[in-house]
N, C-alpha and C positions, 0 to 999 in steps of 0.2 A: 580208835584211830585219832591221829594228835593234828586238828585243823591247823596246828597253827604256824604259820608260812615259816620258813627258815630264814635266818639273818642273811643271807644269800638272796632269797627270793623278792625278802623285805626289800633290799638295796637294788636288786632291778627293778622292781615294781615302781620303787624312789624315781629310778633313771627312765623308765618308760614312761611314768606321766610326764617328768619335765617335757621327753623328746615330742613326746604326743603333743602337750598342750602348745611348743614352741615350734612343731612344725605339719602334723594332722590337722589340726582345728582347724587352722587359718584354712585351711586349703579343704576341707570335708564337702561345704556346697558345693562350690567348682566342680567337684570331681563329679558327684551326682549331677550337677543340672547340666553338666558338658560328656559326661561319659568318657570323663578323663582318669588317664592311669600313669601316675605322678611317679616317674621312674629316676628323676632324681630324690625324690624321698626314700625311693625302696634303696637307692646304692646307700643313703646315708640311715638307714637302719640296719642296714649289713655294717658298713664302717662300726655303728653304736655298737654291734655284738648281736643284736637283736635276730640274725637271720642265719644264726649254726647252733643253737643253744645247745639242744641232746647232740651236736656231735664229737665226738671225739677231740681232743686237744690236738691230738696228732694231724687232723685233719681240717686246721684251724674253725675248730670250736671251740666250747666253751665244756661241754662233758657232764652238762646238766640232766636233773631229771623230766617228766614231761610238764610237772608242777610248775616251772619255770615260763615254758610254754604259753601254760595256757594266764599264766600272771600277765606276762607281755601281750596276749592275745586281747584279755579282759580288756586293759587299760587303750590300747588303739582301736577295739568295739566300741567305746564309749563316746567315741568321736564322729570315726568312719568303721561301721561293720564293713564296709566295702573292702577297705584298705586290710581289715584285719580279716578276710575271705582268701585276699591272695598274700597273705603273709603266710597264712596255716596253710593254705593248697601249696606256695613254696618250700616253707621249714619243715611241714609236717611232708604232706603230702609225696612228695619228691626229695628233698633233702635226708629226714629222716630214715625215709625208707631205703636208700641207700646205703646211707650208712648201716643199718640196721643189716639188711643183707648183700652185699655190695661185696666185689673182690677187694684186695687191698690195693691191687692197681687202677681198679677203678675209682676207687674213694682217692686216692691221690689225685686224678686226672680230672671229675668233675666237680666233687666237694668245693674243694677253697674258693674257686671262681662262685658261686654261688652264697658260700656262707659271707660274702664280701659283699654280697648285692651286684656285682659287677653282671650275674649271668642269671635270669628267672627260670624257675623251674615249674612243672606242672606234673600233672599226673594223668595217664591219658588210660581210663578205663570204659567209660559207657558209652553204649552205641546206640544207634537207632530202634536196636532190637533189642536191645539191655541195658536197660535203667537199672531199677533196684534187682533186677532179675541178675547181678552182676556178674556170673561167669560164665553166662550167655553170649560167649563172643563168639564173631564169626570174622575180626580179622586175623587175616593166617601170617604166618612166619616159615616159608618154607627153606630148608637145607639149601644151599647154593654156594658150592665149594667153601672157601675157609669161613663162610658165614650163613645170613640168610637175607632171605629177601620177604619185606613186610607189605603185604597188599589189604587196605581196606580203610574204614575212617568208624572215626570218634566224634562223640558232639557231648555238648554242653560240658566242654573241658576250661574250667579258671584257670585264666592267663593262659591259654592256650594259644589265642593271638598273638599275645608277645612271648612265650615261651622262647628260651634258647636251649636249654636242657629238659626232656619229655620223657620219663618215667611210664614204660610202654609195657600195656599186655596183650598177646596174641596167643592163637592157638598154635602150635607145633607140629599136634598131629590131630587135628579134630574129632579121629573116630573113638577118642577116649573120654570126651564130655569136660568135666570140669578135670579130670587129668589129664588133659594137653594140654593146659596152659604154659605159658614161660613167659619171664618178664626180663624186660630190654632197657637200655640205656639207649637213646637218640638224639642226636644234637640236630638242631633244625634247622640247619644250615646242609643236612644230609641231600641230595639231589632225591627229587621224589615225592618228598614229602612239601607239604600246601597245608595253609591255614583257606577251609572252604569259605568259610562267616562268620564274620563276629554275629553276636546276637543283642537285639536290642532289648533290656531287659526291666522290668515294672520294675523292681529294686536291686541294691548292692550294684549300680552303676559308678563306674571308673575300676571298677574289679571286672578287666576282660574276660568273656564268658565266650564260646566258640566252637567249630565244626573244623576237625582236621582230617586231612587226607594224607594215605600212605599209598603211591604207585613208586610199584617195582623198587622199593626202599632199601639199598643193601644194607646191611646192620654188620659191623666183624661179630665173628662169635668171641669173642676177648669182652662186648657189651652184653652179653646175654647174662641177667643177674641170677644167680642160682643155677640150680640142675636143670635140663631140658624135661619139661612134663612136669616141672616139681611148683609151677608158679601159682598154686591157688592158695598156699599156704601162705606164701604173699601177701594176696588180696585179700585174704580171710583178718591175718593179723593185722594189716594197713589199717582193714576198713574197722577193725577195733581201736587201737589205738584215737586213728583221724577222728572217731565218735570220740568220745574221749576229750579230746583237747579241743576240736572245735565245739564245745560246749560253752567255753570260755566267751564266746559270742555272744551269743544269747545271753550269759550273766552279764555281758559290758551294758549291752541294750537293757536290760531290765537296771541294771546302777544306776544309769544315764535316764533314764524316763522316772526313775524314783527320784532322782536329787532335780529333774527341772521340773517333777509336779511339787515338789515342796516348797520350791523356791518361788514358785508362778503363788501356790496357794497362800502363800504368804505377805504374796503382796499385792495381787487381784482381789478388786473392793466390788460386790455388788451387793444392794439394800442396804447401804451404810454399813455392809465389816467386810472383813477379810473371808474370801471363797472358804479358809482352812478353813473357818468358825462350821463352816454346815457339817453335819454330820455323815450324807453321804460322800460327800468328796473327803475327810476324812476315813469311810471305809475303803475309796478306791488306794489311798494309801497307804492305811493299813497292809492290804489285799499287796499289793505291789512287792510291801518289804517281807511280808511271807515270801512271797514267789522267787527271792531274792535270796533271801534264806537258803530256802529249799535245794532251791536251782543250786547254789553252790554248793552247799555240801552235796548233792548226788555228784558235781563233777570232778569235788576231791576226792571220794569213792570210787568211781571209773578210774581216776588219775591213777589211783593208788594200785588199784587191779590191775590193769595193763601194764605198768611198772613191773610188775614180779611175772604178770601170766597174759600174754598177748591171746591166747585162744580161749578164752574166755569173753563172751559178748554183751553178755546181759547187762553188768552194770552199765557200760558202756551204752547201751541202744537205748537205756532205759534212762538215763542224764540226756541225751540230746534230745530224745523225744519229749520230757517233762520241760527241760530248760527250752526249747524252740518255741513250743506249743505257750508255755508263760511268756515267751518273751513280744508273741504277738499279741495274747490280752494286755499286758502290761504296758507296752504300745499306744491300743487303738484307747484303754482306759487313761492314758496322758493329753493324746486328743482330746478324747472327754472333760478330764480336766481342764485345760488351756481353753476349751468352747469354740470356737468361730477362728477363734486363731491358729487352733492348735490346726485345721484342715488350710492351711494358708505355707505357703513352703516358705514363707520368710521364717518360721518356726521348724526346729530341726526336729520334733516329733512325730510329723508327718511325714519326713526321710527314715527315718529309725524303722517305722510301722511298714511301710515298704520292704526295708531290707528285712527287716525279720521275717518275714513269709517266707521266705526263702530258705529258712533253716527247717522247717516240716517236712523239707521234700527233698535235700543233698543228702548225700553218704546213709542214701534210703529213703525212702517215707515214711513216715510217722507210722501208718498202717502196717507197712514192709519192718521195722524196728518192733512193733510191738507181736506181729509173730515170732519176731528170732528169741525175744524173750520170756514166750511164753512157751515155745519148743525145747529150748535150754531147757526150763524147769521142767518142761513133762519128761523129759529125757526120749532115751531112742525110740522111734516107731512112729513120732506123733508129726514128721514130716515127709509126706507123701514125696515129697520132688525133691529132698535134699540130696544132692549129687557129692555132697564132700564123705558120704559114708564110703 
């Protein structure tokens, strides 16, 4: 496998740092210590290109791979993981997957406003009763002349708060389990539909997190994405993919706590030298650019699987659970480094350690990730409750 980034990807990468360091930085505390969601930064990352990458040119995109993705995603983690949580719950999450299976009338209709920034998107899948459990829904979508009608709510959906376009799953016909799903297009502007709560969250604040409500929702059937009953394949291939490229997170976080423990070590004096001189803080460095390592390459292996074969999960489960689960020691080990400071929020590595916790427990738990891939490899039989057989 040929790591190495394309002259394409080099040059966003180019373009995303400048954007990041000339308009994320400034504004990354703010956002955390106000629980603010900087929605003219997000229009003018849509203007930069930054928020249609994998879509279609026709569609105004850009017709990239998801390699591109997660380059963009890396480079705004390193700043604000917040910012780069509702970047991927948009591009990825909702954009993507549109495009991906979307009519061609649809992709005309809610694509461009979105890929511009003009319009946020979300993904509205887990419920009260279905977390990592995810095709455990129990909101319905029932028939109701030329369309349907969506009754029930969501919670802990990014940028659900501010959502205008909501990438929706419901049951259809519930007495089939995980085959009556189907998944929806909703603009949230639809009469019916409520955002219940925003959520007040230990980390990745200014990235709305939230509880939505669907009463008596009518949806047209022209938004219904796919066949009716046909939506798990959907959220099968989503939730591979979204593993996958939000991995890119966690490698920004672990970049970002490796170059400001070096820089700290390098010029933090105790006992007359420099902190680097000790040799355990030297291994927490060490330790870090492993995890750094690692973590990338497992996410350009996912990158590269999803790319050719979306049902397939493993590499995918198995990149966000290594890169998450690093990206919290590598974290609280920056703390460590920095001492007394590093627990003081005038320093950004105590924001960092916060948001990374949070990547153990999205688009799965760590525990819920590492059965799918130890299921994968035992092959059929060895899951009692899997419903997609």
């Amino acid at each position: 496998m040929d790591l190495t980034l394309s002259e394409t990807d080099r040059d966003l990468q180019e373009a995303a740092r400048k954007f990041v360091q000339k308009e994320v930085r400034p504004i990354a505390s703010k956002m955390d210590h106000d629980d603010w969601f900087p929605r003219d930064v997000f229009r003018s990352l849509g203007a930069a290109g930054f928020l249609g990458l994998t879509v279609p040119e026709e569609y105004g995109g850009l017709g990239l791979p998801y390699t591109s993705q997660a380059v963009v995603l890396e480079e705004i983690a390193r700043s604000s993981p917040a910012l780069a949580l509702s970047v991927g719950a948009h591009s990825n999450l909702c954009v993507d997957n549109l495009a991906r299976n979307g009519s061609d009338a649809q992709k005309r209709k809610f694509l461009p406003p979105m890929v511009r920034g003009e319009k946020v998107g979300a993904l509205a899948l887990t419920e009260p009763g279905a977390g990592s459990d995810a095709v455990s829904l129990t909101t319905t979508a029932k028939r109701d002349g030329d369309g349907y009608v969506l009754n029930g709510s969501k919670q802990f959906i990014t940028n659900g708060p501010v959502a205008d376009t909501l990438f929706v799953y419901a049951k259809t016909d519930p007495s089939k389990g995980s085959r009556g799903i189907s998944a929806f297009v909703v603009d949230s502007a639809t009469p019916g539909f409520s955002v219940s709560r925003a959520y007040d969250k230990m980390g990745m604040r200014g990235s709305p997190t939230g509880e939505l409500a669907f009463q008596n929702v009518h949806v047209p059937e022209a938004q219904r994405v796919g066949a009716e009953n046909e939506g798990v394949g959907i959220v099968m291939g989503g939730l591979n993919v979204e593993r996958a490229v939000l991995s890119a997170i966690p490698v920004g976080i672990i970049a970002e706590c490796l170059d400001l423990s070096v820089r700290y070590a390098r010029e933090r004096e105790q006992f007359g030298q420099k902190i680097g001189q000790f040799q355990l803080i030297q291994e927490k460095i060490a330790n870090m650019y492993l995890a750094l390592e690692s973590s990338r390459l497992m996410m350009f292996s996912a990158l590269t699987s999803v790319q050719g074969d979306k049902r397939s999960g493993r590499q995918s489960c198995a990149a966000l659970t290594f890169a998450s689960e690093a990206s919290t020691r590598v974290a609280l080990d920056a703390i460590q480094v920095y001492g007394g400071y590093g627990y003081m929020r005038d320093y950004p590595v105590e924001r960092l350690a916060r948001d990374a916790k949070l990547l153990e427990i999205g688009a799965g738990t760590s525990e819920i990730r590492r059965l799918l891939v130890a299921r994968e490899l035992l092959g059929p039989g060895f899951d009692p409750n899997d419903r997609r057989a």
